[in-house]
TIRO-2110 file (N, C-alpha, C; in Angstrom, 1 decimal):
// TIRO-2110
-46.1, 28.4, -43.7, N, 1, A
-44.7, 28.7, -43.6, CA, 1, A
-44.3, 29.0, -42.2, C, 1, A
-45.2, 29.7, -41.2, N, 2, A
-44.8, 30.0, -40.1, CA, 2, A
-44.7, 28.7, -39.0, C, 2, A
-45.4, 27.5, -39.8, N, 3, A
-45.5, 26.1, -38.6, CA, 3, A
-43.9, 25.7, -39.3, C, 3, A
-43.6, 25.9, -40.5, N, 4, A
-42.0, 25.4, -40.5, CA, 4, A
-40.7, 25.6, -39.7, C, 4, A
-41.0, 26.9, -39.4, N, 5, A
-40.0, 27.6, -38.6, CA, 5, A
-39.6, 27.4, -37.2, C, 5, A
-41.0, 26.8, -36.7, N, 6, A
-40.7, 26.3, -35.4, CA, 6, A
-40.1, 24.8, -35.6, C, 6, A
-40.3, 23.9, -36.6, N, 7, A
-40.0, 22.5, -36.5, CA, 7, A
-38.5, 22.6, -37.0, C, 7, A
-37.9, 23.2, -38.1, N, 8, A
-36.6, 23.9, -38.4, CA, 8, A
-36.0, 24.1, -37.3, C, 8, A
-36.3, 24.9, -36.5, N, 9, A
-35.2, 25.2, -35.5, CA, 9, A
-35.7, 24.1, -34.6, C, 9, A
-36.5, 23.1, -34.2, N, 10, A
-36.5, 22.2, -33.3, CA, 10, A
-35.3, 21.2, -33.9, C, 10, A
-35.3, 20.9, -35.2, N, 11, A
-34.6, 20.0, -35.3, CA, 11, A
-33.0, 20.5, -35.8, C, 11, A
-33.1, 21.9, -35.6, N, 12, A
-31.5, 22.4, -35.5, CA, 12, A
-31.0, 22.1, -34.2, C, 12, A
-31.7, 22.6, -33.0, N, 13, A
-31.3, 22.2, -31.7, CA, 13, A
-30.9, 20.7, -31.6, C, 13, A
-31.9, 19.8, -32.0, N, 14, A
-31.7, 18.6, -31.7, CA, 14, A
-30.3, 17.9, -32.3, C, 14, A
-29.9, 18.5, -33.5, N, 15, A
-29.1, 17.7, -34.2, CA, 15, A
-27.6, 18.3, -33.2, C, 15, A
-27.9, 19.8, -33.3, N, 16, A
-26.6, 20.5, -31.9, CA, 16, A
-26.6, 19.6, -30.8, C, 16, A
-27.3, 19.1, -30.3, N, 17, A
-27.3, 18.4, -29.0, CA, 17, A
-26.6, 16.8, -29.0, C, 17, A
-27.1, 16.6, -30.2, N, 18, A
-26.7, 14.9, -30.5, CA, 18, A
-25.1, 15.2, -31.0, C, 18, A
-24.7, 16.3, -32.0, N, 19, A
-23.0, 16.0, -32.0, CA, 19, A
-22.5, 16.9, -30.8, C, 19, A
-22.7, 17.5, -29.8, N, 20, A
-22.0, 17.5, -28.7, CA, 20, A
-22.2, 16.4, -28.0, C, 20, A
-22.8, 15.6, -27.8, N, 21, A
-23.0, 14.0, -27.2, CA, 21, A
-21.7, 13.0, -27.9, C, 21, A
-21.9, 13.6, -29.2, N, 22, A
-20.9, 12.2, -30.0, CA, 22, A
-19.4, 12.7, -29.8, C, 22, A
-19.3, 13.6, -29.4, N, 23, A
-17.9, 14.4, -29.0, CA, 23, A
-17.3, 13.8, -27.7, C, 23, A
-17.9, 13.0, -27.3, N, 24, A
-17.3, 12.8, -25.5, CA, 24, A
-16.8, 12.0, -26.1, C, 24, A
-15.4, 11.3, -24.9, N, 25, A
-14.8, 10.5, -25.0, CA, 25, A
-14.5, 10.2, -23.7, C, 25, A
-13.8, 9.2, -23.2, N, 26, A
-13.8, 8.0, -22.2, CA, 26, A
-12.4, 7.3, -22.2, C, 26, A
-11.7, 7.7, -21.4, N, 27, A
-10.1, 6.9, -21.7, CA, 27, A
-10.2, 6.2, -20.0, C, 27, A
-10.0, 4.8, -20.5, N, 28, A
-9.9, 3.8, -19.1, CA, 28, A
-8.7, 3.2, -19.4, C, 28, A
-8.1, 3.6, -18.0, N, 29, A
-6.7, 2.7, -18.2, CA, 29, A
-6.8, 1.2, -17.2, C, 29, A
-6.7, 0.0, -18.2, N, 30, A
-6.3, -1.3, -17.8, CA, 30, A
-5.3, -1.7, -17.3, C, 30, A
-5.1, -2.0, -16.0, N, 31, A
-3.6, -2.6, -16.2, CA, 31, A
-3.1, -3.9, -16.5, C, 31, A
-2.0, -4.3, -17.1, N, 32, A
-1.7, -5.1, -17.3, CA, 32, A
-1.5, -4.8, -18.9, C, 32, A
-2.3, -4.1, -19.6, N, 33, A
-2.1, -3.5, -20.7, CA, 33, A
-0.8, -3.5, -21.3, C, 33, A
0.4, -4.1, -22.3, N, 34, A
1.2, -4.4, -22.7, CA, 34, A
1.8, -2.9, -23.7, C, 34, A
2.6, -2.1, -22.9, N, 35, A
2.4, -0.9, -23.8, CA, 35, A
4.0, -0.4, -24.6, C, 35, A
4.8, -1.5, -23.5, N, 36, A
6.1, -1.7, -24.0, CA, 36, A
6.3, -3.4, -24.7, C, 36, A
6.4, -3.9, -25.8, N, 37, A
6.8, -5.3, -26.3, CA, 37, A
7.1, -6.0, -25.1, C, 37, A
6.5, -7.4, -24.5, N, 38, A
7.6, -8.3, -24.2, CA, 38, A
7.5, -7.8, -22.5, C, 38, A
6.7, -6.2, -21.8, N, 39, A
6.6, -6.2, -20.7, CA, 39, A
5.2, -5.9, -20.0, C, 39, A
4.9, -6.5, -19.4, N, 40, A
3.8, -6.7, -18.6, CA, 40, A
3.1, -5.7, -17.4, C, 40, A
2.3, -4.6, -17.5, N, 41, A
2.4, -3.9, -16.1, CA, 41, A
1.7, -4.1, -14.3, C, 41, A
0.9, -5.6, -14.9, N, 42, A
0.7, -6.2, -14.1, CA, 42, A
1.5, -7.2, -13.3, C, 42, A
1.6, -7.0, -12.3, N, 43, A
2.6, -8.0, -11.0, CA, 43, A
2.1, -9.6, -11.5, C, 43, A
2.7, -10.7, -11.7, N, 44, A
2.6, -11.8, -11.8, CA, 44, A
1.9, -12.4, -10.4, C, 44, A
0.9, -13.3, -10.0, N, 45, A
0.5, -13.6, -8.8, CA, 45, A
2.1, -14.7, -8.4, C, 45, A
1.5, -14.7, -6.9, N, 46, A
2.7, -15.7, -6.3, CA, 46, A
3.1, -16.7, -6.8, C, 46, A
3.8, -17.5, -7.2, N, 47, A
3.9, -19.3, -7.8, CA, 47, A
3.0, -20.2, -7.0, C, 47, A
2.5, -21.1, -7.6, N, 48, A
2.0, -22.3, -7.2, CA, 48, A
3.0, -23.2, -7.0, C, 48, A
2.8, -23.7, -5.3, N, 49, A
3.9, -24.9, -4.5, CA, 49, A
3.5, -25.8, -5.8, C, 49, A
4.8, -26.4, -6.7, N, 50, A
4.4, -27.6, -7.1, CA, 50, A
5.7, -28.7, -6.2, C, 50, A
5.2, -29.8, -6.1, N, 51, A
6.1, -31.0, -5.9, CA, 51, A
6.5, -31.7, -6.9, C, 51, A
8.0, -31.9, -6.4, N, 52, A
9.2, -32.3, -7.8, CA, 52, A
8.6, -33.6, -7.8, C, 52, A
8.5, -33.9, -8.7, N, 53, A
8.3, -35.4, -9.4, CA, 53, A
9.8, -36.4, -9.0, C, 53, A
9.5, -37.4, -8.8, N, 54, A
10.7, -38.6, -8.3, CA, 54, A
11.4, -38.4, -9.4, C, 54, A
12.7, -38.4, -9.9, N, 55, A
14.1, -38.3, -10.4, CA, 55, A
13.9, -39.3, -11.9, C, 55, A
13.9, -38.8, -13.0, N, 56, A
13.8, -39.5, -13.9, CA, 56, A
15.6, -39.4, -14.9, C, 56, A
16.0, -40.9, -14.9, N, 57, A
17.1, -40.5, -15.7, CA, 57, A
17.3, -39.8, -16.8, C, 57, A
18.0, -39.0, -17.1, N, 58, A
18.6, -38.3, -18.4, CA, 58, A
17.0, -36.9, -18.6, C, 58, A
16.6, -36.8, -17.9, N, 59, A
15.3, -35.8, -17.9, CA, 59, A
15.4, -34.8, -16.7, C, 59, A
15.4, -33.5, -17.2, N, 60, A
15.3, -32.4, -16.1, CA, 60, A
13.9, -31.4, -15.9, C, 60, A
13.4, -31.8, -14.5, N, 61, A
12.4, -30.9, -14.3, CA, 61, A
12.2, -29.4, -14.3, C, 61, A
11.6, -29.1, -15.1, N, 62, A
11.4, -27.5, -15.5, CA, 62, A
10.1, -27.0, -14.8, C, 62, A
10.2, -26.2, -13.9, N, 63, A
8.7, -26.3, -12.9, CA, 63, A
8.0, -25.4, -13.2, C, 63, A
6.5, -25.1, -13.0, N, 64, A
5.4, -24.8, -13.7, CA, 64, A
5.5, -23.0, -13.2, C, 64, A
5.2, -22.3, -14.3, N, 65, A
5.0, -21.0, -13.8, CA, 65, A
3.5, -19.8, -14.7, C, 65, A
3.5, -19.0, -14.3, N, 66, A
2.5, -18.0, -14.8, CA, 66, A
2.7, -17.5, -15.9, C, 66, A
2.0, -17.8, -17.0, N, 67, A
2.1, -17.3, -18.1, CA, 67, A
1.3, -16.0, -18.8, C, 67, A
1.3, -14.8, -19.0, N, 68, A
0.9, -13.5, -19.8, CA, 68, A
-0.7, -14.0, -20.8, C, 68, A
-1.3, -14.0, -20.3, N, 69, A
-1.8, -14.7, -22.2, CA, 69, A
-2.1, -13.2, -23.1, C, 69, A
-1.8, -12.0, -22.7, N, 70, A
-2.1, -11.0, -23.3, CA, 70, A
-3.7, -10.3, -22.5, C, 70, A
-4.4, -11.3, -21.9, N, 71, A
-5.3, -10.2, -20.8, CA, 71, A
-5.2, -10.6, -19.5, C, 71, A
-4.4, -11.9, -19.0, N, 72, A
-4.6, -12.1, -17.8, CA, 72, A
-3.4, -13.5, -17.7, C, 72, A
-3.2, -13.9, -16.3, N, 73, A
-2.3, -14.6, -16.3, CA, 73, A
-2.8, -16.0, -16.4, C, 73, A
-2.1, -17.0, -16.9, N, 74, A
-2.3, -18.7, -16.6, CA, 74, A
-1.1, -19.4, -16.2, C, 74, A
-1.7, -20.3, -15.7, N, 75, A
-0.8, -21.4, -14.9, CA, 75, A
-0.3, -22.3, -15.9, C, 75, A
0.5, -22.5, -15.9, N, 76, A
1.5, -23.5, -16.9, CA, 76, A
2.0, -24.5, -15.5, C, 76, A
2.0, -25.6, -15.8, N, 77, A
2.5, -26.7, -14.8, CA, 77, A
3.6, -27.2, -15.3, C, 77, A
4.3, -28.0, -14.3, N, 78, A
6.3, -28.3, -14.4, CA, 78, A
6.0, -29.1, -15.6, C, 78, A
7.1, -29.1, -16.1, N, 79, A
7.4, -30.4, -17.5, CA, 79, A
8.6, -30.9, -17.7, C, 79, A
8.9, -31.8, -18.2, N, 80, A
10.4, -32.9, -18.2, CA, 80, A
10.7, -32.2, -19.8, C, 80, A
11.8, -32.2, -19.2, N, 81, A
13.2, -31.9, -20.4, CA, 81, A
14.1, -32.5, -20.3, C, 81, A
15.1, -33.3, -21.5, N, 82, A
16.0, -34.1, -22.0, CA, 82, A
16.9, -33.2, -21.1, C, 82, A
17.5, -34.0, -20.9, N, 83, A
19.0, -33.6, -19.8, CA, 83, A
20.2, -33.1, -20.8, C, 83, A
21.0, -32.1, -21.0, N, 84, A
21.9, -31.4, -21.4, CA, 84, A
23.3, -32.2, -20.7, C, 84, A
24.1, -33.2, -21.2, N, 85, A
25.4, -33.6, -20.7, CA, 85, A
26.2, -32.1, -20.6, C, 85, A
26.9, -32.2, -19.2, N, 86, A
27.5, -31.3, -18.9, CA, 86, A
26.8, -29.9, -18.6, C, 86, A
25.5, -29.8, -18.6, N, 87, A
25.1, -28.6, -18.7, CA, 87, A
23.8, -28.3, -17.6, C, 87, A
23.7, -27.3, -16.7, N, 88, A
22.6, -27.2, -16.0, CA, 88, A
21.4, -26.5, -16.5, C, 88, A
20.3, -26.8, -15.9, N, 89, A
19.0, -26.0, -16.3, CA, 89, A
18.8, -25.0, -15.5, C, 89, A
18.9, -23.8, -15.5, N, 90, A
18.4, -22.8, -14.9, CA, 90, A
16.7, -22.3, -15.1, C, 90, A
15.5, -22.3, -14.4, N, 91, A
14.5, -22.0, -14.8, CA, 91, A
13.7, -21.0, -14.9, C, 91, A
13.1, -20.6, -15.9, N, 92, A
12.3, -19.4, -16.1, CA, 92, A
11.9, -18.2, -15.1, C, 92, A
12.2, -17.0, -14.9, N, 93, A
11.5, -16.0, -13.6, CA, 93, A
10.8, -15.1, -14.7, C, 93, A
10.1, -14.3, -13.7, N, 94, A
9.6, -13.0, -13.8, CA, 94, A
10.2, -12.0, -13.2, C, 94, A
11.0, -11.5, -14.1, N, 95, A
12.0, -10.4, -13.4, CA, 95, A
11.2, -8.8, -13.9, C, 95, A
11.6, -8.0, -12.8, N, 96, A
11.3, -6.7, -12.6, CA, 96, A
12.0, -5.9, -13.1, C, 96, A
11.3, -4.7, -14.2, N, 97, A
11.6, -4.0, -15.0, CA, 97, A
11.1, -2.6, -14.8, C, 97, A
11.8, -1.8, -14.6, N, 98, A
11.5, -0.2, -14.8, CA, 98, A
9.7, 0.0, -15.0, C, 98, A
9.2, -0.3, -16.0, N, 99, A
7.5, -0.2, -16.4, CA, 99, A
7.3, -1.4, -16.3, C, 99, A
7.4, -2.6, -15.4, N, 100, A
6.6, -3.8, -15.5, CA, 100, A
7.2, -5.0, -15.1, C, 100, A
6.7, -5.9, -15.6, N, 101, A
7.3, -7.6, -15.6, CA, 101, A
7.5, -8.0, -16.6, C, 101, A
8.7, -8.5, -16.8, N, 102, A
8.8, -9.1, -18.0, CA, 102, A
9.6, -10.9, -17.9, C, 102, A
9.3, -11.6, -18.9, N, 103, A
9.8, -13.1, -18.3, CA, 103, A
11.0, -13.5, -19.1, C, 103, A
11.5, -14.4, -18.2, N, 104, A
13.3, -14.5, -18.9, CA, 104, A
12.9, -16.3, -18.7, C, 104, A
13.4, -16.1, -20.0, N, 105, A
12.8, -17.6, -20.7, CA, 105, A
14.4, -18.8, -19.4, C, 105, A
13.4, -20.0, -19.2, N, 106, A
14.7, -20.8, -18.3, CA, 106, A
15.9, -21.3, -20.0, C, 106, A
17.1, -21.6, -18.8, N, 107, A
18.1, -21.6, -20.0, CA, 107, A
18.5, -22.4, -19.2, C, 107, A
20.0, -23.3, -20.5, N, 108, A
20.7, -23.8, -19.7, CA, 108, A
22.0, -23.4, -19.5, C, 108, A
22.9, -23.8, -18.5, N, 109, A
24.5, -22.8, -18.0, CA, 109, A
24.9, -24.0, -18.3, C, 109, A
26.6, -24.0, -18.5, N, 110, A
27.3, -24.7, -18.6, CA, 110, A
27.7, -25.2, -16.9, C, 110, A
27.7, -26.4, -16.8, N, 111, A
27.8, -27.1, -15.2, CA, 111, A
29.3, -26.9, -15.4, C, 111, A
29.8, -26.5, -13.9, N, 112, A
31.2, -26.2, -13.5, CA, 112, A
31.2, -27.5, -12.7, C, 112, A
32.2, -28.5, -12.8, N, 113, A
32.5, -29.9, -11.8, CA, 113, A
32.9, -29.4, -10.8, C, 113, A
32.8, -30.5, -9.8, N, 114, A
32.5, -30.3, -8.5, CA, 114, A
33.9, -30.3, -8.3, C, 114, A
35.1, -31.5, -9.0, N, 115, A
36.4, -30.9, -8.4, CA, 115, A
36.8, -29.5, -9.0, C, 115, A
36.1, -28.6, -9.9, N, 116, A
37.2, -27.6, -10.3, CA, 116, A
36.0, -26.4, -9.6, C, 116, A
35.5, -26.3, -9.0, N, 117, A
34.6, -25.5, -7.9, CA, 117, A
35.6, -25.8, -6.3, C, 117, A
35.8, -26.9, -6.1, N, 118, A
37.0, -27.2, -4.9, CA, 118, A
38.2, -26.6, -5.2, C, 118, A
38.5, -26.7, -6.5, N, 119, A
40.0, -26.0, -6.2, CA, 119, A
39.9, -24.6, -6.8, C, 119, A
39.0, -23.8, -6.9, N, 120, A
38.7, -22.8, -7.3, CA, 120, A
38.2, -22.3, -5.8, C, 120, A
37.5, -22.9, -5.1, N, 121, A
36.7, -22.1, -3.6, CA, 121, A
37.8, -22.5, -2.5, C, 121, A
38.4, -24.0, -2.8, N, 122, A
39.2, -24.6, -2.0, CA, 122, A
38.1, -25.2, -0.7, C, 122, A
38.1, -25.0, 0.6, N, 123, A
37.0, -25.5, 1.5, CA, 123, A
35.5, -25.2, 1.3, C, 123, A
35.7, -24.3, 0.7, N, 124, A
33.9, -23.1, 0.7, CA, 124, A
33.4, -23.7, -0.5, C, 124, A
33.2, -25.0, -0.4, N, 125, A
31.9, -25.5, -1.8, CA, 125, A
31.0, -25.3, -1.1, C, 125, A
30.4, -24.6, -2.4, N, 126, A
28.7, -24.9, -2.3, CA, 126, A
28.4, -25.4, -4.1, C, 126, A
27.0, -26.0, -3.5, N, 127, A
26.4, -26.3, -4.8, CA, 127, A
25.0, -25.7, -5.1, C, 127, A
25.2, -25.2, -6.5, N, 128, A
24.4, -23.8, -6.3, CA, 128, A
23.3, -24.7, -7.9, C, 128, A
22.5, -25.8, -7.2, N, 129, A
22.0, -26.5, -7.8, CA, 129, A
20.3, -25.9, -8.8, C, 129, A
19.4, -27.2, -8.1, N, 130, A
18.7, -26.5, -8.1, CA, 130, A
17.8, -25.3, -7.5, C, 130, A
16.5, -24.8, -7.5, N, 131, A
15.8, -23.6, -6.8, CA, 131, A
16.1, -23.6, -5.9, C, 131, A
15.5, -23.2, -4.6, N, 132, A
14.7, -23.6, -3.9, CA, 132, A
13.5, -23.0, -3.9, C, 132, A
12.0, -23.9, -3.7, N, 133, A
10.6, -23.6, -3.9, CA, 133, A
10.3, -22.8, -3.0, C, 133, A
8.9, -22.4, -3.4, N, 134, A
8.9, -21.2, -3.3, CA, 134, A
8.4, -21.0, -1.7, C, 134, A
8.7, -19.6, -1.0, N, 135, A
8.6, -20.0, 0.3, CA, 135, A
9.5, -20.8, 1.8, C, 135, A
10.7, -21.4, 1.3, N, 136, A
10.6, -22.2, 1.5, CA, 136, A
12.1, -21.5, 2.4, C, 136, A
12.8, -20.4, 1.3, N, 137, A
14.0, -19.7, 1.9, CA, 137, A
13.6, -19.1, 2.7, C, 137, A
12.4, -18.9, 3.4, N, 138, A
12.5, -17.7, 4.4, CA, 138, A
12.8, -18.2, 5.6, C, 138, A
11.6, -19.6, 5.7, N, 139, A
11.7, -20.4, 6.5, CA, 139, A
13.1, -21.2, 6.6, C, 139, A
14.2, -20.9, 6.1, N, 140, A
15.5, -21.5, 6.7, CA, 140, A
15.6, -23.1, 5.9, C, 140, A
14.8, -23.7, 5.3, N, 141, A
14.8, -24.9, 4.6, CA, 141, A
16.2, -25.4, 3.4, C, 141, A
16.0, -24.1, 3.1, N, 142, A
17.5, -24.0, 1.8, CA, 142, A
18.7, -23.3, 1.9, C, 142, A
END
């Protein structure tokens, strides 16, 4: 009876030891971790220069951008869309949000003609067409 009492209390310590072990915990914060719907807390990397494809009738180029997949970003490349009569393509960004990035899907605007932009600006047309790529405004190109 007295060899029990030592192995008894060995294996009371031991079991004390193992649930203070199972007690810890470990919180790692990820970024990019999605903690609001729909916003992203990782920065989107820069765009990839793509080159416009030659002018295809009745088809508008939609150019390639960085897509979320839920742990990291991917490249999506430009793609042709049916032309909208009367109507422009505006294309997809990554706009900045309070906690994050979030993407604003491209749409299309209704095209304003070129004469009712003239008699509306009168001399001061501009044509507020497509982008300009990326890069490309700093350097004075657009």
């Amino acid at each position: 009876m007295l060899k029990a009492i030592p192995t008894a209390l060995a294996a009371a310590l031991a079991a004390t030891a193992l649930s203070a072990a199972a007690q810890v915990s470990v919180n790692i914060n990820v970024p990019g971790v999605v903690p609001v719907p729909g916003v992203v807390q990782l920065a989107p990397p820069p765009p990839r220069y793509e080159p416009v494809p030659v002018v295809r009738p009745g088809q508008v180029w939609a150019p390639g951008h960085w897509q979320w997949t839920g742990r990291e970003y991917a490249w999506r490349g430009g793609y042709w869309q049916s032309a909208r009569p009367d109507y422009a393509y505006a294309p997809g960004a990554w706009v900045r949000v309070d906690n994050g990035w979030r993407w604003r899907e491209g749409d299309w605007h209704r095209a304003e003609r070129r004469e009712e932009k003239r008699e509306r600006h009168g001399e001061r047309y501009y044509d507020h067409g497509y982008h300009c790529p990326p890069g490309q405004a700093k350097k004075g190109n657009c």
